[in-house]
PDB file as gemmi writes it, atoms N, CA and C in Angstrom:
CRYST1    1.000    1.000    1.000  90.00  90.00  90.00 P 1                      
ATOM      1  N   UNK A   1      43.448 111.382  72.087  1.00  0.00           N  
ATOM      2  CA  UNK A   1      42.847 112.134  73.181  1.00  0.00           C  
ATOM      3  C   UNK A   1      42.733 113.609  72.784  1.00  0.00           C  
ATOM      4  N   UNK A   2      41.296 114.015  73.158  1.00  0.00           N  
ATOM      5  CA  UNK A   2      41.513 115.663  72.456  1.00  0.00           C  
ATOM      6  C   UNK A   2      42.506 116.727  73.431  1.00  0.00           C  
ATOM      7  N   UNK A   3      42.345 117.493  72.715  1.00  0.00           N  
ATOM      8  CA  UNK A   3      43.281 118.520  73.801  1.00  0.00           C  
ATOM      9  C   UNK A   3      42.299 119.968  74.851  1.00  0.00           C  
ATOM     10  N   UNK A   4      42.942 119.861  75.963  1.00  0.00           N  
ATOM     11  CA  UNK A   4      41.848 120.716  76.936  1.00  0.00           C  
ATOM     12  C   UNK A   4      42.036 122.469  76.583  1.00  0.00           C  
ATOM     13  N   UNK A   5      42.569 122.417  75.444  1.00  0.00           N  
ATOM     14  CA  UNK A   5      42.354 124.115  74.384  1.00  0.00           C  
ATOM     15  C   UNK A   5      41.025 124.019  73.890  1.00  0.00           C  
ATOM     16  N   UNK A   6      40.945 122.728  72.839  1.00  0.00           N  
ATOM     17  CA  UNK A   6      40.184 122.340  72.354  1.00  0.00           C  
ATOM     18  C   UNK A   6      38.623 122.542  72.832  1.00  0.00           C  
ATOM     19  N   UNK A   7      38.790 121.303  74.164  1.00  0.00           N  
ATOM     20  CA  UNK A   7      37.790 120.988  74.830  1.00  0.00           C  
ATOM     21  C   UNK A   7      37.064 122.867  75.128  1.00  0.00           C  
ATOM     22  N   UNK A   8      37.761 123.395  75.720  1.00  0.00           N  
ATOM     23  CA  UNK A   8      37.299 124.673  76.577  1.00  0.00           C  
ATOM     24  C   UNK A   8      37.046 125.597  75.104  1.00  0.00           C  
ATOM     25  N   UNK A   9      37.093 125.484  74.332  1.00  0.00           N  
ATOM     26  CA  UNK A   9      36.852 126.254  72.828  1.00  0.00           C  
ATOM     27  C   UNK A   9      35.326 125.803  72.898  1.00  0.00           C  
ATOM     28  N   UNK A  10      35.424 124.883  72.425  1.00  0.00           N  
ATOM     29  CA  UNK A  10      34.076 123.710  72.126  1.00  0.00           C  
ATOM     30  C   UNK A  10      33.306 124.543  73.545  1.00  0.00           C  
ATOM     31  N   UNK A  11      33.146 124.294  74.795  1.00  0.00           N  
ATOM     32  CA  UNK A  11      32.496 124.796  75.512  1.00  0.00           C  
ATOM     33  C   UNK A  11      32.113 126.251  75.625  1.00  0.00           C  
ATOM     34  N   UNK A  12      33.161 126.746  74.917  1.00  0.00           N  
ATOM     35  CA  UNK A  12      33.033 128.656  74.716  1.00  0.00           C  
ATOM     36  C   UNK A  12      31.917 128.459  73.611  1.00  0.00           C  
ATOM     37  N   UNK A  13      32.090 127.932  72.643  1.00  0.00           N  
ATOM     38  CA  UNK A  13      31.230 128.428  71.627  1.00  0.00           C  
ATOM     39  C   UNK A  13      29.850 127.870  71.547  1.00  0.00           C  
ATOM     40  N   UNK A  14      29.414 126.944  72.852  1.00  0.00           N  
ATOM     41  CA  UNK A  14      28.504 126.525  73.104  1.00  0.00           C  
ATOM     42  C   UNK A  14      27.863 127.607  73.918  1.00  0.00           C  
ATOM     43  N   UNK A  15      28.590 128.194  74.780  1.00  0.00           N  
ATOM     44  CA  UNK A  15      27.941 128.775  75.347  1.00  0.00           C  
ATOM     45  C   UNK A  15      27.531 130.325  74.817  1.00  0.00           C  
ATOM     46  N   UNK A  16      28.464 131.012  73.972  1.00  0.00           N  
ATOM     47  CA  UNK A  16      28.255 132.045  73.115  1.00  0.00           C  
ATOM     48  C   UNK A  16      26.879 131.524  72.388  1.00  0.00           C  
ATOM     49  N   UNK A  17      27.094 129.886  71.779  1.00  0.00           N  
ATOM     50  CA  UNK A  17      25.796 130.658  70.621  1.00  0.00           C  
ATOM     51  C   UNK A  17      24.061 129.875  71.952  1.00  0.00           C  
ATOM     52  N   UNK A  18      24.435 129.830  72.776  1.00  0.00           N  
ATOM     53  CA  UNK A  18      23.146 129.906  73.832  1.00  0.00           C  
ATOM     54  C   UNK A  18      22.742 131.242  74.109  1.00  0.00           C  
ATOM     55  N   UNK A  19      23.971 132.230  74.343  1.00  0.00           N  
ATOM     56  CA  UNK A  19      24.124 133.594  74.206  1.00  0.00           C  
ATOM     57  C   UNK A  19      23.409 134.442  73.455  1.00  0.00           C  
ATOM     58  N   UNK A  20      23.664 134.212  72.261  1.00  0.00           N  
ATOM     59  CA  UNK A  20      23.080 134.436  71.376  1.00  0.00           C  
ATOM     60  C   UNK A  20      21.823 134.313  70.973  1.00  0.00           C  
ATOM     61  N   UNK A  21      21.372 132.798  70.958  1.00  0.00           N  
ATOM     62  CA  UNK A  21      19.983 132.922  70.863  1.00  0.00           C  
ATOM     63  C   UNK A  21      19.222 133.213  71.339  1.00  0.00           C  
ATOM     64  N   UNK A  22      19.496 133.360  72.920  1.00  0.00           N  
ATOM     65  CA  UNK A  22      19.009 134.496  73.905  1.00  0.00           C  
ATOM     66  C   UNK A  22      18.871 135.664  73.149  1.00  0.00           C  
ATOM     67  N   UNK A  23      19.949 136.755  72.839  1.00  0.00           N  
ATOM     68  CA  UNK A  23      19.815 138.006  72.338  1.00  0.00           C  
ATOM     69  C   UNK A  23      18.849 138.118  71.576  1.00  0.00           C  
ATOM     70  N   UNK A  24      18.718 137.228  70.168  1.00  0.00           N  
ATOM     71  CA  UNK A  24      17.941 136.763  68.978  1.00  0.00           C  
ATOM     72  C   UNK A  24      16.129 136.608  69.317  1.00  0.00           C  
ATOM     73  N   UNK A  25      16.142 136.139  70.213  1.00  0.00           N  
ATOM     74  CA  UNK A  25      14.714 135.897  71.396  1.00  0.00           C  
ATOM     75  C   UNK A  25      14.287 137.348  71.504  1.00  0.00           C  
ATOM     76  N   UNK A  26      15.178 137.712  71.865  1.00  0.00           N  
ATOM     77  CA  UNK A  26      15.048 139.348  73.157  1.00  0.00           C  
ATOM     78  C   UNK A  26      14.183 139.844  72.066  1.00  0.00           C  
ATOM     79  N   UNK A  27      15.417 140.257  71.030  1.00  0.00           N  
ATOM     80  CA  UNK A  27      15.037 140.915  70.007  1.00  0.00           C  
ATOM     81  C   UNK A  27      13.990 141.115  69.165  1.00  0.00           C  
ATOM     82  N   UNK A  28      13.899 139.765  68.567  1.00  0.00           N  
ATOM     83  CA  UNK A  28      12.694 139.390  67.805  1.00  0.00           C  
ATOM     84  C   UNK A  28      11.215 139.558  68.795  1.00  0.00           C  
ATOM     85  N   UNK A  29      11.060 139.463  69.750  1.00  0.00           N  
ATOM     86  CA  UNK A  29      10.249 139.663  70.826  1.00  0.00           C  
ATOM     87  C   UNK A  29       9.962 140.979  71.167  1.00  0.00           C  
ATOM     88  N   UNK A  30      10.746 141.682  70.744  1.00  0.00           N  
ATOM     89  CA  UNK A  30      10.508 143.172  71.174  1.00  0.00           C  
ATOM     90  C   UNK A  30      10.830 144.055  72.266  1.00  0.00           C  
ATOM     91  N   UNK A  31      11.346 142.750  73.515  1.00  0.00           N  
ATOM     92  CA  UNK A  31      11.716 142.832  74.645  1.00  0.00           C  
ATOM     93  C   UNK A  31      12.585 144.289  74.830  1.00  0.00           C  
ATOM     94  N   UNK A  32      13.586 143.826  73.469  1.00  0.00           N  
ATOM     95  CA  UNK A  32      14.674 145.321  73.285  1.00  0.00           C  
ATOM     96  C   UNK A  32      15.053 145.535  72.363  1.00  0.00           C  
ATOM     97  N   UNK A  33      15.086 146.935  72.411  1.00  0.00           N  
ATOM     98  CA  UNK A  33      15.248 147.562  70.312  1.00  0.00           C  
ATOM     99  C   UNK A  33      17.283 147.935  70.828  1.00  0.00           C  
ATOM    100  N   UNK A  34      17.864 147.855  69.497  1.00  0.00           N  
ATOM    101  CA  UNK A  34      18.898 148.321  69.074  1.00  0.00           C  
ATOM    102  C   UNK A  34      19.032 149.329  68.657  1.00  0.00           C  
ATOM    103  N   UNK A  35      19.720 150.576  68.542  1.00  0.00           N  
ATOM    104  CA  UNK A  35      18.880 152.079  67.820  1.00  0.00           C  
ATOM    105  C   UNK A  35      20.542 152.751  67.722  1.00  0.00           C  
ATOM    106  N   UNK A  36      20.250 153.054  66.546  1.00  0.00           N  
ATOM    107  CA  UNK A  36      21.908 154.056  65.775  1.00  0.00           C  
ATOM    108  C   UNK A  36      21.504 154.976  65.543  1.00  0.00           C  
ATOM    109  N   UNK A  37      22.248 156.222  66.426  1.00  0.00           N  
ATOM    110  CA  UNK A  37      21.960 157.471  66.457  1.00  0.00           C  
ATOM    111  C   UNK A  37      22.244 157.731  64.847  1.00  0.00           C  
ATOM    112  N   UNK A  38      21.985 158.797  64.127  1.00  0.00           N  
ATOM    113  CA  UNK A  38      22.357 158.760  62.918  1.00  0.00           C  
ATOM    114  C   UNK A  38      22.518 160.055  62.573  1.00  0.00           C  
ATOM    115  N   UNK A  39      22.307 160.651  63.009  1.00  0.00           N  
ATOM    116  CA  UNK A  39      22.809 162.535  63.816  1.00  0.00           C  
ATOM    117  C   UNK A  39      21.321 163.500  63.734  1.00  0.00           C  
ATOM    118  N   UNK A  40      20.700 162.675  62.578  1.00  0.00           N  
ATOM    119  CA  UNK A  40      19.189 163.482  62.353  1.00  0.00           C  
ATOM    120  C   UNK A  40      18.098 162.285  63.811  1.00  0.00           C  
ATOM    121  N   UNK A  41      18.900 161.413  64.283  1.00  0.00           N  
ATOM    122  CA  UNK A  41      17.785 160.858  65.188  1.00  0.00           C  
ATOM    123  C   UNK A  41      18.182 159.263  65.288  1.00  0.00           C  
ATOM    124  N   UNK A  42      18.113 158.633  66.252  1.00  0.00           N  
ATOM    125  CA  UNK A  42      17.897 157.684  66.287  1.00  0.00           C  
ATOM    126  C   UNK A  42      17.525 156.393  65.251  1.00  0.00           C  
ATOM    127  N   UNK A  43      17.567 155.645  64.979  1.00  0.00           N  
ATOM    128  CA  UNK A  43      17.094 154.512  63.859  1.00  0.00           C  
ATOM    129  C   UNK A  43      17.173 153.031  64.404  1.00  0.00           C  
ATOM    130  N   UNK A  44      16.132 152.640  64.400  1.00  0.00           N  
ATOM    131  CA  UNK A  44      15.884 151.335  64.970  1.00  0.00           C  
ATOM    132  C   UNK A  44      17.407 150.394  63.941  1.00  0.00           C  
ATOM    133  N   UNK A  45      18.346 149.517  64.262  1.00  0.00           N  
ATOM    134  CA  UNK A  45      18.916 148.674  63.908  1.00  0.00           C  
ATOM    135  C   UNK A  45      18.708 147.039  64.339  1.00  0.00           C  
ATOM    136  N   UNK A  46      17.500 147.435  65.319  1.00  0.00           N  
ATOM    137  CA  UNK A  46      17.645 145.654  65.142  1.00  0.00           C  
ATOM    138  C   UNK A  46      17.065 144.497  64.660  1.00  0.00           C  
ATOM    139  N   UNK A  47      16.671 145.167  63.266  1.00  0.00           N  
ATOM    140  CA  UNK A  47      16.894 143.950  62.436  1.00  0.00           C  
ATOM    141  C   UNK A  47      18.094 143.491  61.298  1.00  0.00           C  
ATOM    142  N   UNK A  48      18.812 144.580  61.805  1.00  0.00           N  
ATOM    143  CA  UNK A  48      20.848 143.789  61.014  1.00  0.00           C  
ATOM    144  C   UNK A  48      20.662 143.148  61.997  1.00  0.00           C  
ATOM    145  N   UNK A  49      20.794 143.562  63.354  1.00  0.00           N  
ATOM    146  CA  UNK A  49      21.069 143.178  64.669  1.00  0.00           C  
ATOM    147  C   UNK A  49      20.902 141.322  64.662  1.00  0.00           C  
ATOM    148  N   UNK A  50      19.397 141.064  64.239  1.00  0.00           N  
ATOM    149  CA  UNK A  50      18.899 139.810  64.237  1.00  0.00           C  
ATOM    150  C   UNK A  50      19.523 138.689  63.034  1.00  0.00           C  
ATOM    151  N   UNK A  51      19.505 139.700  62.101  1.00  0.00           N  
ATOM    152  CA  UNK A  51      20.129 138.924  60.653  1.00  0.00           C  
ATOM    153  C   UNK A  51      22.218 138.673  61.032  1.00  0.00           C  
ATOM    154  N   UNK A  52      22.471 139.331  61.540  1.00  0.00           N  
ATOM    155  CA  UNK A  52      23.938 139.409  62.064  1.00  0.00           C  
ATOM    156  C   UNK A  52      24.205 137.753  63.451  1.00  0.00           C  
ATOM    157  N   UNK A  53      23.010 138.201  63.901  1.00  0.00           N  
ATOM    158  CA  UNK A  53      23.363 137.238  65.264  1.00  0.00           C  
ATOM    159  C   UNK A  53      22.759 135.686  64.593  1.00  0.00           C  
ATOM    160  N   UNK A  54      22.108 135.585  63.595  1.00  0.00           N  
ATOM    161  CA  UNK A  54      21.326 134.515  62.859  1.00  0.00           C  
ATOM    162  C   UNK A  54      22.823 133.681  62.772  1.00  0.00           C  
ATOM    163  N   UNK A  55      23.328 134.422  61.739  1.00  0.00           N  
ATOM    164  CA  UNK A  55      25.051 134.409  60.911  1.00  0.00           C  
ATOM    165  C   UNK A  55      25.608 133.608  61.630  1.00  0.00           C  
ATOM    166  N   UNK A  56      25.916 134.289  62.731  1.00  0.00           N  
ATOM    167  CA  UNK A  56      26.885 134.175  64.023  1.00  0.00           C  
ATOM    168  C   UNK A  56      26.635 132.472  64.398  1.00  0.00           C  
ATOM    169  N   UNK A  57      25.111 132.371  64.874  1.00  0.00           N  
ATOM    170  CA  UNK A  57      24.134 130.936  65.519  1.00  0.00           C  
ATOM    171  C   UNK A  57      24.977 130.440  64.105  1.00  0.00           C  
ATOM    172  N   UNK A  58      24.710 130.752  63.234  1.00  0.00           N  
ATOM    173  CA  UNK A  58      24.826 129.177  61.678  1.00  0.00           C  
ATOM    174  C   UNK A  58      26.180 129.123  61.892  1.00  0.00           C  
ATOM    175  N   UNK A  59      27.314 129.552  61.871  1.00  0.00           N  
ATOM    176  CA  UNK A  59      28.526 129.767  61.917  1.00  0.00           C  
ATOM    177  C   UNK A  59      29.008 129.189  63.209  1.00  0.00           C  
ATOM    178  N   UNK A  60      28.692 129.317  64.156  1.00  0.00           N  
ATOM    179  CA  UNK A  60      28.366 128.266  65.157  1.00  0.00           C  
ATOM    180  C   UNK A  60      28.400 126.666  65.086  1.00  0.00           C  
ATOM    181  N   UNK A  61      27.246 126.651  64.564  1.00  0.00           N  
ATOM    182  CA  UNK A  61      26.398 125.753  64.465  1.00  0.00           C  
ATOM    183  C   UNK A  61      27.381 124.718  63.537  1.00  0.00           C  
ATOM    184  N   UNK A  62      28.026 125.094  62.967  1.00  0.00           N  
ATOM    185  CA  UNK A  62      28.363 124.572  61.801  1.00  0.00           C  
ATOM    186  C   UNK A  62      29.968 124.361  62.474  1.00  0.00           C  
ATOM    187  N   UNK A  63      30.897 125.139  62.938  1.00  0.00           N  
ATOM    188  CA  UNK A  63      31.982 124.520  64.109  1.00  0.00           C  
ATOM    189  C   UNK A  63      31.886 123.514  65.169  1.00  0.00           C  
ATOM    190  N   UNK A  64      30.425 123.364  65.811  1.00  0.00           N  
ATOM    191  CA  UNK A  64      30.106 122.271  66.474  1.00  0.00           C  
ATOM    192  C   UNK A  64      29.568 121.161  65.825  1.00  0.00           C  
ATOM    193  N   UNK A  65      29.093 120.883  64.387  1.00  0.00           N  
ATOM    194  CA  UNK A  65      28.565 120.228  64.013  1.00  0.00           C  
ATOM    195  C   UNK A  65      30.079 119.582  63.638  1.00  0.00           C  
ATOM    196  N   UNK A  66      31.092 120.172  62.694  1.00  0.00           N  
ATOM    197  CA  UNK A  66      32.024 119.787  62.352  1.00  0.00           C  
ATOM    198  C   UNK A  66      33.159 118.799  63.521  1.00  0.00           C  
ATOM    199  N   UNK A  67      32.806 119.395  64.711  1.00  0.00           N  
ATOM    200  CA  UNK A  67      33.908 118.913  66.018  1.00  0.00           C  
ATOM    201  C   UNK A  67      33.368 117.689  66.272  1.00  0.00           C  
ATOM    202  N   UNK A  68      32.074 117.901  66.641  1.00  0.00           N  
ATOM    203  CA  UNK A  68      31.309 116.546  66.721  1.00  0.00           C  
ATOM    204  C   UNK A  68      31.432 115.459  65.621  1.00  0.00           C  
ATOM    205  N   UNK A  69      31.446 115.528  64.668  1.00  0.00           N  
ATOM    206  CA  UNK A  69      31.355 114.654  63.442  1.00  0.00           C  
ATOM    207  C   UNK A  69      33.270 114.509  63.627  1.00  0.00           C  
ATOM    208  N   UNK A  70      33.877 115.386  63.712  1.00  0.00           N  
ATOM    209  CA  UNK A  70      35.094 114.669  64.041  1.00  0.00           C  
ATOM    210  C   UNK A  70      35.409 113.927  65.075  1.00  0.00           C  
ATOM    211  N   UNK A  71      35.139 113.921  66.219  1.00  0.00           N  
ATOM    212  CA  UNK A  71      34.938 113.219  67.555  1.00  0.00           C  
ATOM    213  C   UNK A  71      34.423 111.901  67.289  1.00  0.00           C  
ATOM    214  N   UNK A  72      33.403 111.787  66.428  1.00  0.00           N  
ATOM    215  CA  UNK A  72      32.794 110.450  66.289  1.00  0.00           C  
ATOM    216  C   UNK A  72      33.953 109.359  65.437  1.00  0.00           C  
ATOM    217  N   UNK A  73      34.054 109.717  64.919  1.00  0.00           N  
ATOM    218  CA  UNK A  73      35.089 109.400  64.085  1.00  0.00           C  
ATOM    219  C   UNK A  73      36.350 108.763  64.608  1.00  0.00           C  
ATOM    220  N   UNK A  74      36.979 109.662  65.424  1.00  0.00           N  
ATOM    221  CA  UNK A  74      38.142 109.298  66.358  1.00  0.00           C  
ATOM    222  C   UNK A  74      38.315 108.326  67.237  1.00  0.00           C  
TER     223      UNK A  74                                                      
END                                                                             
């Protein structure tokens, strides 16, 4: 039987990387810029921004893929 740490993990990180690909949307869309003051002015950052939150989704992606493939199993 899994354990309800577990379970509520698994549901956090489902819902973070929905989170996320929301942000990733925003972003890439134009909806909203990221911007690092840099003392001479402002500087658009969000495309780390996008390449960072990509990371995040695969890294994700790859903890739920793993839980699941263990679950089946069990």
């Amino acid at each position: 039987m899994r354990n309800d740490g577990l379970i509520n993990l698994v549901a956090w990180c489902k819902r973070e990387r929905e989170s996320l690909q929301m942000q990733r949307e925003m972003l890439q869309s134009g909806k909203f810029r990221i911007f690092k003051n840099e003392g001479s002015g402002q500087v658009d950052t969000s495309s780390d921004s996008i390449e960072r939150i990509t990371a995040n989704i695969t890294e994700l992606d790859a903890i739920l893929a793993d839980y699941e493939a263990r679950g089946s199993r069990a």
